[in-house]
C-alpha positions as CSV (number, residue, x, y, z in Angstrom):
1,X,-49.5,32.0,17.5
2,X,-47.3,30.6,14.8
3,X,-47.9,26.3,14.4
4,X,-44.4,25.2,14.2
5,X,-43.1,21.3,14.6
6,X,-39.9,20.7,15.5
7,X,-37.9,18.2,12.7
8,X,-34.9,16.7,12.6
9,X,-33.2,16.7,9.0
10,X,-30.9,14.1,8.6
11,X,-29.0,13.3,4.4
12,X,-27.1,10.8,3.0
13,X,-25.8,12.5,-0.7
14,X,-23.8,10.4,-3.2
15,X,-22.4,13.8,-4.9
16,X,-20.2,16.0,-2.8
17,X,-21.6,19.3,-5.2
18,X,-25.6,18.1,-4.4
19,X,-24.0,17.6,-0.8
20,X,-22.8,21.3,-0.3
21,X,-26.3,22.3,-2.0
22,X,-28.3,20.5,0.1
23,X,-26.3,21.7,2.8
24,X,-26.6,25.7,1.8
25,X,-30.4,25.0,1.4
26,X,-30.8,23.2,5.0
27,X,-29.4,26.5,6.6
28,X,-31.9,28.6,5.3
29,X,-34.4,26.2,6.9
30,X,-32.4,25.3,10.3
31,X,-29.8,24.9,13.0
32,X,-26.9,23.1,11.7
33,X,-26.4,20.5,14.6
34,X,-23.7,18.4,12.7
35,X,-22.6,16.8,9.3
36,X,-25.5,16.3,7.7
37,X,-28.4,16.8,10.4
38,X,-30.2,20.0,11.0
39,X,-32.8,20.8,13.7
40,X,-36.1,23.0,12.3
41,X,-39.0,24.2,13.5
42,X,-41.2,24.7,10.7
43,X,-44.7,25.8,10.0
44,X,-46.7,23.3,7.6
45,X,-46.2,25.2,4.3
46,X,-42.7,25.7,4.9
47,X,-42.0,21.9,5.7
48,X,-44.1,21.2,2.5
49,X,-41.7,24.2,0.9
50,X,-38.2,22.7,2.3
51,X,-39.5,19.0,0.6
52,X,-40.2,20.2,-2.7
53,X,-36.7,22.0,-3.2
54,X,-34.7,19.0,-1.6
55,X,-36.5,17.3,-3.9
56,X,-35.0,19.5,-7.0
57,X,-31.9,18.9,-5.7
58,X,-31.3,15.6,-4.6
59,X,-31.4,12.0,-7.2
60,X,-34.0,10.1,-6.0
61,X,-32.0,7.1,-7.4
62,X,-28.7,7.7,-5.6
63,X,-29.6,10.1,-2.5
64,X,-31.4,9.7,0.7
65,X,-33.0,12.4,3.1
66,X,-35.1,11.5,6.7
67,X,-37.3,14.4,7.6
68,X,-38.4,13.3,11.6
69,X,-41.2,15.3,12.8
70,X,-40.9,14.9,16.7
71,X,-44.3,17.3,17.5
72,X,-45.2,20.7,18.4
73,X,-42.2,22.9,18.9
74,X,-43.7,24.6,21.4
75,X,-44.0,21.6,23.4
76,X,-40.5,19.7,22.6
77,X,-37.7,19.7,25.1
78,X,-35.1,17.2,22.6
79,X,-33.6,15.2,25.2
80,X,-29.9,14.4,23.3
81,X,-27.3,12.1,24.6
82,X,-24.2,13.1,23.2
83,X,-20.5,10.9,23.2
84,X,-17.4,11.7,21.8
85,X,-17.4,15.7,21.2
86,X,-19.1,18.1,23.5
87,X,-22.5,19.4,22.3
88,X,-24.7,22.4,23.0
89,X,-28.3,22.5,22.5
90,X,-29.9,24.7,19.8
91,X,-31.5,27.4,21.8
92,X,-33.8,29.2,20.3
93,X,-33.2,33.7,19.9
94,X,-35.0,36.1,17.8
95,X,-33.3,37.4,14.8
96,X,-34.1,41.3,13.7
97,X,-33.8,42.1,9.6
């Protein structure tokens, strides 16, 4: 059994070229679930691996990133209230490389 937590990955970048970087590196990690949030589930040395490489590409001095850990993954039914535009839950499906 794989120990994955589910995060939310929300980002606030000052550059629109760090933007679209940090973006392209939150879809390796993630669910796209809009702008600039991503839903993961993530084992502990890929959370620690995500951090470090936002951390080569973001300025600490102009750019902001919230990583919310909300538990075990397995265990996580995200309850989301959603106005405006319709939205559909990330469901989870198994990819074959």
């Amino acid at each position: 059994m794989i120990d994955e937590r589910l995060y939310v990955v929300t980002y606030d970048i000052a550059d629109e070229k760090r933007w679209r970087r940090v973006f392209k590196l939150m879809n390796g990690y993630g669910r796209w679930l809009q702008l600039s949030v991503f839903q993961c589930r993530l084992t502990a040395r890929r959370r620690a691996e995500l951090a470090r490489r936002l951390e080569e590409v973001i300025r600490a001095d102009h750019d902001h990133v919230l990583i919310l850990d909300l538990g075990p993954a397995d265990k996580i039914d995200p309850r989301v209230e959603s106005l405006g535009k319709s939205f559909r839950p990330v469901q989870r499906s198994a990819v074959v490389i």
